[in-house]
BADRENVO-744540 format. One record per residue (C-alpha): residue number from 1; chain; z, y, x. Coordinates in Angstrom, 2 decimals, decimal comma, m for minus. Layout:
N
num: NUM; chaine: A; Z: Z; Y: Y; X: X $
...
***
This chain:
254
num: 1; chaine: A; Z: m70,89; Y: 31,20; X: 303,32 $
num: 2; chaine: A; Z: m70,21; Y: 28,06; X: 304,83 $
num: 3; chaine: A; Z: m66,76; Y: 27,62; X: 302,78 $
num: 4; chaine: A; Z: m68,90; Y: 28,37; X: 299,82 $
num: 5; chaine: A; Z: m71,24; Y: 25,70; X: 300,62 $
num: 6; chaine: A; Z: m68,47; Y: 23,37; X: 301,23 $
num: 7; chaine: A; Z: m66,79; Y: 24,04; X: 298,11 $
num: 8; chaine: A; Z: m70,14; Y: 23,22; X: 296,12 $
num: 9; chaine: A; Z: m70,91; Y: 19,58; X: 298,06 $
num: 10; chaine: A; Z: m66,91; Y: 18,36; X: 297,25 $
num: 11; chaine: A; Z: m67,39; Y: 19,83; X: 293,71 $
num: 12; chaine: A; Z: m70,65; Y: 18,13; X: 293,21 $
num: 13; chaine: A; Z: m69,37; Y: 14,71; X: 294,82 $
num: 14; chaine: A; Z: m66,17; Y: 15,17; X: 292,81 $
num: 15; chaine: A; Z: m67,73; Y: 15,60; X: 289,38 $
num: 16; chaine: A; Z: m70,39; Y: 12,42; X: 290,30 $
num: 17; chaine: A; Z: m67,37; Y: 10,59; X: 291,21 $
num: 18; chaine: A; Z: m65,46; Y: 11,68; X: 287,84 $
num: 19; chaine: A; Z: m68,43; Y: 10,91; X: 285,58 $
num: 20; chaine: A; Z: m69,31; Y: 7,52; X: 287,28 $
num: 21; chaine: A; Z: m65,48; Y: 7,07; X: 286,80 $
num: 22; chaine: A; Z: m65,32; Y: 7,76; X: 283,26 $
num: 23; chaine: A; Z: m67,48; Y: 4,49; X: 282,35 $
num: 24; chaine: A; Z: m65,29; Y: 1,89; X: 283,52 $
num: 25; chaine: A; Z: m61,70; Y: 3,36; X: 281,50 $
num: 26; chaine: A; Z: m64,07; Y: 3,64; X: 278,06 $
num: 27; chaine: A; Z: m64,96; Y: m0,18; X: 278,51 $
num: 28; chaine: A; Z: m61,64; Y: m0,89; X: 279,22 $
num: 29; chaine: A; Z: m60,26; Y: 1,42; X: 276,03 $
num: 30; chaine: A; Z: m62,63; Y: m0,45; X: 273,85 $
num: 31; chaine: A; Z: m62,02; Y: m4,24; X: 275,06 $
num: 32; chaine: A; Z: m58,14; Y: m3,63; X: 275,34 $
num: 33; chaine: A; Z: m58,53; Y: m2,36; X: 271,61 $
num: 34; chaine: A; Z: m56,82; Y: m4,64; X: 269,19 $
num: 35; chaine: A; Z: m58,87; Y: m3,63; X: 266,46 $
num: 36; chaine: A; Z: m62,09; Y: m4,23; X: 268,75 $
num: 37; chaine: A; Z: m64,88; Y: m1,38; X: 268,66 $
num: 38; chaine: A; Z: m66,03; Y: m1,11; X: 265,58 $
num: 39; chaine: A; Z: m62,11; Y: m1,62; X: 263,89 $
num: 40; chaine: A; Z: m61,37; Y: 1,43; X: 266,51 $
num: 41; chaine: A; Z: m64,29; Y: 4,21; X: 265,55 $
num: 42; chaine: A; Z: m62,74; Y: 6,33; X: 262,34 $
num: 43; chaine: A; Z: m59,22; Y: 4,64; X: 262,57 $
num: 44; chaine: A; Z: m57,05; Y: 7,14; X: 262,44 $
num: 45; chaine: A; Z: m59,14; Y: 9,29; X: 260,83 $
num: 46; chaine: A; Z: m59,20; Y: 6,68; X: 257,75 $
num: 47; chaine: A; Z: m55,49; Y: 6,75; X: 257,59 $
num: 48; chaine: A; Z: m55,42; Y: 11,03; X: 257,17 $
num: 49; chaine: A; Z: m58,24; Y: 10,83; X: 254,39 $
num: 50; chaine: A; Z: m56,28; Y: 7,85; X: 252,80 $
num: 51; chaine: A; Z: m53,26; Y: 10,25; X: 252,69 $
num: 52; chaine: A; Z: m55,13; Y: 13,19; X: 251,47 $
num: 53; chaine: A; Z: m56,12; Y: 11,13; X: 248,45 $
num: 54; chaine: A; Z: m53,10; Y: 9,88; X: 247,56 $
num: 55; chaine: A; Z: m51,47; Y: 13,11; X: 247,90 $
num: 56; chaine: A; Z: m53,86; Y: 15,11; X: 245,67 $
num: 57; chaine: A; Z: m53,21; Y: 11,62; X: 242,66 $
num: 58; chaine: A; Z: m49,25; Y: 12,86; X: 242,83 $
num: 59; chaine: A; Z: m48,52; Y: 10,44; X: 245,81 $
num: 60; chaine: A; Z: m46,51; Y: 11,25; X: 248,71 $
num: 61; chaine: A; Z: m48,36; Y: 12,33; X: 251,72 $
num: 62; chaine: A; Z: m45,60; Y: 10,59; X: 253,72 $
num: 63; chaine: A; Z: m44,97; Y: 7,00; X: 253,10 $
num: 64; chaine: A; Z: m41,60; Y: 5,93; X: 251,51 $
num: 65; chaine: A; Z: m40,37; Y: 4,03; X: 254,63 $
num: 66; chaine: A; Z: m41,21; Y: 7,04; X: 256,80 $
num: 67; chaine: A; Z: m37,83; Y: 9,10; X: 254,49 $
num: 68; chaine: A; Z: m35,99; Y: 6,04; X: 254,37 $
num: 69; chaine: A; Z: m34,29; Y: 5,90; X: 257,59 $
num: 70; chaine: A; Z: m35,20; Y: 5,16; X: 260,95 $
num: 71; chaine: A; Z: m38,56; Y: 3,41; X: 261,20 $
num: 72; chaine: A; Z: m40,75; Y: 1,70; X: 264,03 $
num: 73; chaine: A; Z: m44,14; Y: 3,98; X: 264,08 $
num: 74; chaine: A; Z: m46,77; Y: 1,69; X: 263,04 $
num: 75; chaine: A; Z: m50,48; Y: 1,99; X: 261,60 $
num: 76; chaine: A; Z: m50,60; Y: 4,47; X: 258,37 $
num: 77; chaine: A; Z: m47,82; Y: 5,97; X: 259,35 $
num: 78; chaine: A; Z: m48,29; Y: 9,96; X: 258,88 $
num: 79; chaine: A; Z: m46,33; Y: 12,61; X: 261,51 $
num: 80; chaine: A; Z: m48,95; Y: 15,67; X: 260,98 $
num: 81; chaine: A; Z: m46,75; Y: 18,99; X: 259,14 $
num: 82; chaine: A; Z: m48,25; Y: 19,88; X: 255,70 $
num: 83; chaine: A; Z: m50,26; Y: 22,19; X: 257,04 $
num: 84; chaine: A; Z: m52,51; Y: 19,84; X: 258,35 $
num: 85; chaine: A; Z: m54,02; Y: 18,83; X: 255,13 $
num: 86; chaine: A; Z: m55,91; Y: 22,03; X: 254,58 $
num: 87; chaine: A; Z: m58,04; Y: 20,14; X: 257,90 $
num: 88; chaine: A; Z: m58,15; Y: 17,05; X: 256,38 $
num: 89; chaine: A; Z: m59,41; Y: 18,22; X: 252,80 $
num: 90; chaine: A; Z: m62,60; Y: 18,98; X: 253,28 $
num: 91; chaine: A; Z: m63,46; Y: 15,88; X: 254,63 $
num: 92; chaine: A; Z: m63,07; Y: 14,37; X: 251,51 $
num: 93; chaine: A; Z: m66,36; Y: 15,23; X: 250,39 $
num: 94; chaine: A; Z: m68,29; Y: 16,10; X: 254,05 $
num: 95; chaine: A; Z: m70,05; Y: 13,76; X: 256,39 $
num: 96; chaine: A; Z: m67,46; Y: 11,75; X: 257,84 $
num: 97; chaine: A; Z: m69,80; Y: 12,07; X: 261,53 $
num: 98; chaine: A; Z: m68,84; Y: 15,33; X: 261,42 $
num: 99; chaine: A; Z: m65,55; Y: 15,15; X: 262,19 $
num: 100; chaine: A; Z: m66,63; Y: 14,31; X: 265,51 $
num: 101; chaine: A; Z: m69,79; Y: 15,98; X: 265,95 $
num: 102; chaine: A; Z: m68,10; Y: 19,46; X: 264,96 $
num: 103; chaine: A; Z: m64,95; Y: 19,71; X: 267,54 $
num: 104; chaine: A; Z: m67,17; Y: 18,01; X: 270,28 $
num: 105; chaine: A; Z: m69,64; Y: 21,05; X: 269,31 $
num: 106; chaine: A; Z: m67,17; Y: 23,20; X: 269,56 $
num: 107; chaine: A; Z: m65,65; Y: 22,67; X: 273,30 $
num: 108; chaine: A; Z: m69,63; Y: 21,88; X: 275,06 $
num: 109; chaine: A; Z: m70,31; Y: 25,83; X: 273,66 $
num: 110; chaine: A; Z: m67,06; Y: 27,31; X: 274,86 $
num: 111; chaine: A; Z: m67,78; Y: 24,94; X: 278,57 $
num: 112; chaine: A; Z: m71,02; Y: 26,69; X: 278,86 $
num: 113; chaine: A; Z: m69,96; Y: 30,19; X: 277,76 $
num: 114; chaine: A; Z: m67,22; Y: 29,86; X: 280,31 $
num: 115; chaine: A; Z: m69,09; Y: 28,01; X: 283,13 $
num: 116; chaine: A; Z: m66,86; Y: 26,32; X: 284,94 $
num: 117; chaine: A; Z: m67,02; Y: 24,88; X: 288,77 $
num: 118; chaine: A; Z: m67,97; Y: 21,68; X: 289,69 $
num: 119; chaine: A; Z: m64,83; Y: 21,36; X: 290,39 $
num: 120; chaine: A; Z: m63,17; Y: 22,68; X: 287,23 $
num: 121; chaine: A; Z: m66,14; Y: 20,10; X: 285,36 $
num: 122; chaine: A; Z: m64,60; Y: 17,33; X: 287,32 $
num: 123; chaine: A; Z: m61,46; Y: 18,05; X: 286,30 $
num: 124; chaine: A; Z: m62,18; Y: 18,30; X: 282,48 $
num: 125; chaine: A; Z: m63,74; Y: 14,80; X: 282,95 $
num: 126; chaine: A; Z: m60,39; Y: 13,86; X: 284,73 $
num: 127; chaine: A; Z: m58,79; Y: 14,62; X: 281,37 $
num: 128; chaine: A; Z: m61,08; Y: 12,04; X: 279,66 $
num: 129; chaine: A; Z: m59,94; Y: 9,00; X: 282,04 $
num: 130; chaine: A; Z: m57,13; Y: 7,72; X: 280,53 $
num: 131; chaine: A; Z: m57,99; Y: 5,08; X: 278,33 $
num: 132; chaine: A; Z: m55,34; Y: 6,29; X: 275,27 $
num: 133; chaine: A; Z: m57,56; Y: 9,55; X: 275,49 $
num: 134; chaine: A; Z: m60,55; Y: 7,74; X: 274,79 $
num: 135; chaine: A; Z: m58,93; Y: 5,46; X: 271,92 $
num: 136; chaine: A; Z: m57,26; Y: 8,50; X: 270,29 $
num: 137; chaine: A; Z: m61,30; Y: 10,22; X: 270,46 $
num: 138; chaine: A; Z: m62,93; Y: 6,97; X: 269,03 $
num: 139; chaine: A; Z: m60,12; Y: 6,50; X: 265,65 $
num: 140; chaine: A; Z: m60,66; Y: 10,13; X: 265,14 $
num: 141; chaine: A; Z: m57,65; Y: 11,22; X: 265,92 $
num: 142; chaine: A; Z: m56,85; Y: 14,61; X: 264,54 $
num: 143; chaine: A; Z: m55,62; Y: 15,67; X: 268,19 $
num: 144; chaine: A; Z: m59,83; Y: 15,92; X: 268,98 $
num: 145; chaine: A; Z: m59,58; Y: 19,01; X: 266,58 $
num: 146; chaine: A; Z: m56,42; Y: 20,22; X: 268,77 $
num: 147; chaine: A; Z: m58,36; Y: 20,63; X: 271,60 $
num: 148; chaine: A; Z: m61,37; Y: 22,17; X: 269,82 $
num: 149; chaine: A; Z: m59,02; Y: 24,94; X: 268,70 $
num: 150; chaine: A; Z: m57,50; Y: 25,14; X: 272,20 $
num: 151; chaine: A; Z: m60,82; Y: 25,50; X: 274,23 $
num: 152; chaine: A; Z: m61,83; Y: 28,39; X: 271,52 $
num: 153; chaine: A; Z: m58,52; Y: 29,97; X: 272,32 $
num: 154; chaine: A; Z: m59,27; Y: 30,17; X: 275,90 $
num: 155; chaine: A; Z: m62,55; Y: 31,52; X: 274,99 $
num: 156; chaine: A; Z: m60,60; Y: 34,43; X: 273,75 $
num: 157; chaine: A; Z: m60,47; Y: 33,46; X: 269,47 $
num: 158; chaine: A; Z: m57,59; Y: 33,43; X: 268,04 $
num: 159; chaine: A; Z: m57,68; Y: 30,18; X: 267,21 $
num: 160; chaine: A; Z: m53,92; Y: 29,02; X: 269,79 $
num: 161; chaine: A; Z: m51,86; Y: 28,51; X: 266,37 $
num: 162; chaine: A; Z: m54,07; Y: 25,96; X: 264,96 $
num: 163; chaine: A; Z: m53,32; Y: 24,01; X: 267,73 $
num: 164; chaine: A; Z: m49,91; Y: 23,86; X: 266,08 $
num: 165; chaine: A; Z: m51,24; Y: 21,68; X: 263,19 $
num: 166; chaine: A; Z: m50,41; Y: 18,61; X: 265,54 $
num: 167; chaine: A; Z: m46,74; Y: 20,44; X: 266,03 $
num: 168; chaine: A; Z: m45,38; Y: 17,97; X: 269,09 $
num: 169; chaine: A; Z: m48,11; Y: 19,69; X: 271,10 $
num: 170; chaine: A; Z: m46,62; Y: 23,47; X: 270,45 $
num: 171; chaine: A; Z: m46,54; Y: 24,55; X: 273,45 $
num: 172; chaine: A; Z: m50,38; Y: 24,43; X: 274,25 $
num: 173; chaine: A; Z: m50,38; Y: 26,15; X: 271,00 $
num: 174; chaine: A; Z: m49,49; Y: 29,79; X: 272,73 $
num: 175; chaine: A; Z: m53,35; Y: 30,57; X: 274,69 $
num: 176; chaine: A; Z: m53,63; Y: 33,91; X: 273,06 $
num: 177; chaine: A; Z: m50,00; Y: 34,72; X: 271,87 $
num: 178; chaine: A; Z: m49,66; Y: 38,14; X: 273,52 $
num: 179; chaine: A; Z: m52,91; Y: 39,11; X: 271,52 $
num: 180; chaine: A; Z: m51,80; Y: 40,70; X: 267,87 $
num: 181; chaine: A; Z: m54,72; Y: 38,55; X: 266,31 $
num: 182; chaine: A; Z: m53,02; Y: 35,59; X: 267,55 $
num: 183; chaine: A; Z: m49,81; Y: 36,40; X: 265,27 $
num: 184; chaine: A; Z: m52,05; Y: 37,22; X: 262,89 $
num: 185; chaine: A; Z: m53,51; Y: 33,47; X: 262,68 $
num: 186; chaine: A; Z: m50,31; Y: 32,42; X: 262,92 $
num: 187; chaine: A; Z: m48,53; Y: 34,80; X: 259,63 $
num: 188; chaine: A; Z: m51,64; Y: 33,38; X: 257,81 $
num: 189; chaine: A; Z: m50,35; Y: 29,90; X: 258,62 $
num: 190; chaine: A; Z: m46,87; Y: 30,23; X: 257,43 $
num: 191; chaine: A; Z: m48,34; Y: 31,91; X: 254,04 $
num: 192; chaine: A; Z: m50,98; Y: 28,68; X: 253,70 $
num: 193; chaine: A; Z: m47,66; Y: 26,62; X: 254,14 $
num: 194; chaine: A; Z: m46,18; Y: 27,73; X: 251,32 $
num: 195; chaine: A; Z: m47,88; Y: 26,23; X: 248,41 $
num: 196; chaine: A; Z: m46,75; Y: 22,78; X: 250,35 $
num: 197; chaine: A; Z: m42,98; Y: 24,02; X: 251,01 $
num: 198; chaine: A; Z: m41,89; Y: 20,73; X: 249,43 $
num: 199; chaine: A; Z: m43,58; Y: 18,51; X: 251,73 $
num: 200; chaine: A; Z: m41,94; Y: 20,25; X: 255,10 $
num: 201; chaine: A; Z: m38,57; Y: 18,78; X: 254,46 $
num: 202; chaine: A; Z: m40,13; Y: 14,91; X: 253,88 $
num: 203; chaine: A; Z: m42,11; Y: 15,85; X: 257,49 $
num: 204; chaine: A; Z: m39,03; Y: 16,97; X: 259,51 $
num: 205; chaine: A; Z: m37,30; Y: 13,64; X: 257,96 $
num: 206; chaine: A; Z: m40,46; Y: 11,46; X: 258,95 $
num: 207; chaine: A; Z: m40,82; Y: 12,49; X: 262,59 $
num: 208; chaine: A; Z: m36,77; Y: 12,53; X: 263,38 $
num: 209; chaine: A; Z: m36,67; Y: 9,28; X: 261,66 $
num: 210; chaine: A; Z: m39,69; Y: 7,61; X: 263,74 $
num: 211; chaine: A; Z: m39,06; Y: 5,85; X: 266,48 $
num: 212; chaine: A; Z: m41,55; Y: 8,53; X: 268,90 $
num: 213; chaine: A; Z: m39,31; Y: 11,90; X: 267,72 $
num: 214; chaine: A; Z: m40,58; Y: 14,78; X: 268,64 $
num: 215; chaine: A; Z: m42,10; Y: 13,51; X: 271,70 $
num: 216; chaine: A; Z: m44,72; Y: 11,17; X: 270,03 $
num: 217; chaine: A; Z: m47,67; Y: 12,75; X: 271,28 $
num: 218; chaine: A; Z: m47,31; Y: 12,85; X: 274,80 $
num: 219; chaine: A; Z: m50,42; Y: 10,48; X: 275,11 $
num: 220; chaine: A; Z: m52,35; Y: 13,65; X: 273,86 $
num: 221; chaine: A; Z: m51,33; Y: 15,84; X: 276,73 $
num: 222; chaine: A; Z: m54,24; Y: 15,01; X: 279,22 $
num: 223; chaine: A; Z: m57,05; Y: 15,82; X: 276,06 $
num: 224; chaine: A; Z: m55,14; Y: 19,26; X: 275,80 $
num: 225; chaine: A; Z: m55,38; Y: 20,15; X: 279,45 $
num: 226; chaine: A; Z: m59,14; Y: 20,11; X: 279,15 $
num: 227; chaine: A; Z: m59,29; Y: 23,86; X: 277,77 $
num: 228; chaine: A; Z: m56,39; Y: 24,31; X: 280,53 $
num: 229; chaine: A; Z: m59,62; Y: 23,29; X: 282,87 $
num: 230; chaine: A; Z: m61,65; Y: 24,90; X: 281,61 $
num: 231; chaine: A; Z: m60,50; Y: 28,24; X: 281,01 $
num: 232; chaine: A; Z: m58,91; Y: 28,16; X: 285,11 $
num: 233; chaine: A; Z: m61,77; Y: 26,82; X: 286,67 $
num: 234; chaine: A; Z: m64,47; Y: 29,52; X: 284,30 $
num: 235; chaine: A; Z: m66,66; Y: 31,55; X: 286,82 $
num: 236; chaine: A; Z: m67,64; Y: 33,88; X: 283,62 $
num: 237; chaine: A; Z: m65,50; Y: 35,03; X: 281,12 $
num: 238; chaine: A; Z: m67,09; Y: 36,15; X: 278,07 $
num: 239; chaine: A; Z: m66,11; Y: 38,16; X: 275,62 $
num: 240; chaine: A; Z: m64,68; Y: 36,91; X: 272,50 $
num: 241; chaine: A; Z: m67,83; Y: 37,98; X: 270,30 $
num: 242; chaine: A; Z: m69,93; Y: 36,18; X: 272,85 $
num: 243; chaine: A; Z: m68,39; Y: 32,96; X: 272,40 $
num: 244; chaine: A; Z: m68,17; Y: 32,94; X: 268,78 $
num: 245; chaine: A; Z: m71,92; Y: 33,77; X: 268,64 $
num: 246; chaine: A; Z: m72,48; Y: 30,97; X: 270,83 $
num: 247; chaine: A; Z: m70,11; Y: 28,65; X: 268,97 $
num: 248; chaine: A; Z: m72,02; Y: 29,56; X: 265,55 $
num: 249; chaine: A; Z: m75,40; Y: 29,32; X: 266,90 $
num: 250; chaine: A; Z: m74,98; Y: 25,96; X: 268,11 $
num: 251; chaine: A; Z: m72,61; Y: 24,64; X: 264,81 $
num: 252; chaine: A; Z: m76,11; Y: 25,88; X: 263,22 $
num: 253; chaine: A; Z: m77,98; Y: 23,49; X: 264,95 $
num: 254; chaine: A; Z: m75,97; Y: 20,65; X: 264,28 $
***
């Protein structure tokens, strides 16, 4: 009893500690910004739309120095695989907002289906401390998504292989692989990839000619161990039908 109760106060003072925390790294994320704040909300997310649409006018969805040769990575460059436009699509004609509100929807359901400890809730806000994590979140990074797909997959959806849509982060990709449905997801990838079969050659070229490789999103690793928190600190699994109700009901809301 007394462990127990021990285990709750450095939990609690943890997570007050990790949320007081968490103020001073998003001030310093915005002010260290070269774009300032309002240049940094719906960066990146500008640059994927801008690349949609010039795709779907007969454009290339990579830019000409990206299959050149080797190239410094700079703004408008594009390292997603193919795949990844099937995400960025729709947003072409939806609310821009919601490709925020919609991911961060997403992993608050699958936190409170899973209930974490304190402790396990201080150290998903851990994840959000570094100030490149709370950059890539403001430009609308497509890695936001990532995670939303992650934290469902430790919820017990086959969601792991979407994770793979931001391929440098494969690994975090495999929550769910032993499952059938996971393969499943993952056949129905390859099969969406095959309409775009010419663009996978110009995105191998444009990652192993960018100066990041295959490496480049190592910056994204601490936003992809929140799920990871999540799903090791839970104190109640649910099933997967109760977390995709839960999911729905609150997407519903939104």
């Amino acid at each position: 009893m007394r462990h127990a109760i021990r285990d709750r106060r450095v939990g609690t003072l943890l997570l007050v500690v990790a949320l007081t925390a968490l103020v001073v790294p998003w001030v310093v994320a915005v002010a260290t910004s070269p774009a300032g704040v309002f240049g940094l909300i719906g960066f990146d997310f500008d640059i994927y739309l801008r690349a949609t649409s010039r795709w779907l006018a007969g454009g290339g969805f990579y830019l000409p120095h990206q299959l050149a040769g080797p190239y410094a990575i700079t703004n408008g460059d594009v390292l997603y695989p193919p795949t990844a436009i099937y995400l960025f699509l729709p947003f072409l004609v939806l609310p821009g907002l919601l490709w925020w509100l919609l991911p961060i929807e997403i992993c608050a359901a699958v936190t409170m289906r899973l209930r974490p400890t304190r402790l396990g809730l201080a150290g998903m806000t851990a994840c959000l401390l570094p100030p490149i994590v709370i950059q890539e979140v403001l430009k609308g990074n497509p890695v936001i998504w990532a995670a939303a797909f992650e934290m469902l997959a430790v919820a017990g959806l086959p969601t792991g292989p979407l994770v793979a849509l931001k391929a440098s982060l494969f690994p975090f990709a495999l929550v769910g692989v032993r499952r059938r449905s996971w393969w499943a997801v993952a056949g129905l990838m390859l099969l969406a990839t095959l309409p775009l079969a010419g663009l996978v050659a110009d995105w191998l070229t444009s990652v192993l000619n960018s100066s990041g490789g295959l490496l480049y999103s190592v910056k994204d690793v601490p936003l992809l161990l929140l799920p990871v928190a999540a799903g090791i600190a839970r104190t109640r699994p649910r099933p997967v039908r109760a977390a995709a109700s839960n999911v729905a009901a609150l997407l519903g809301s939104a």
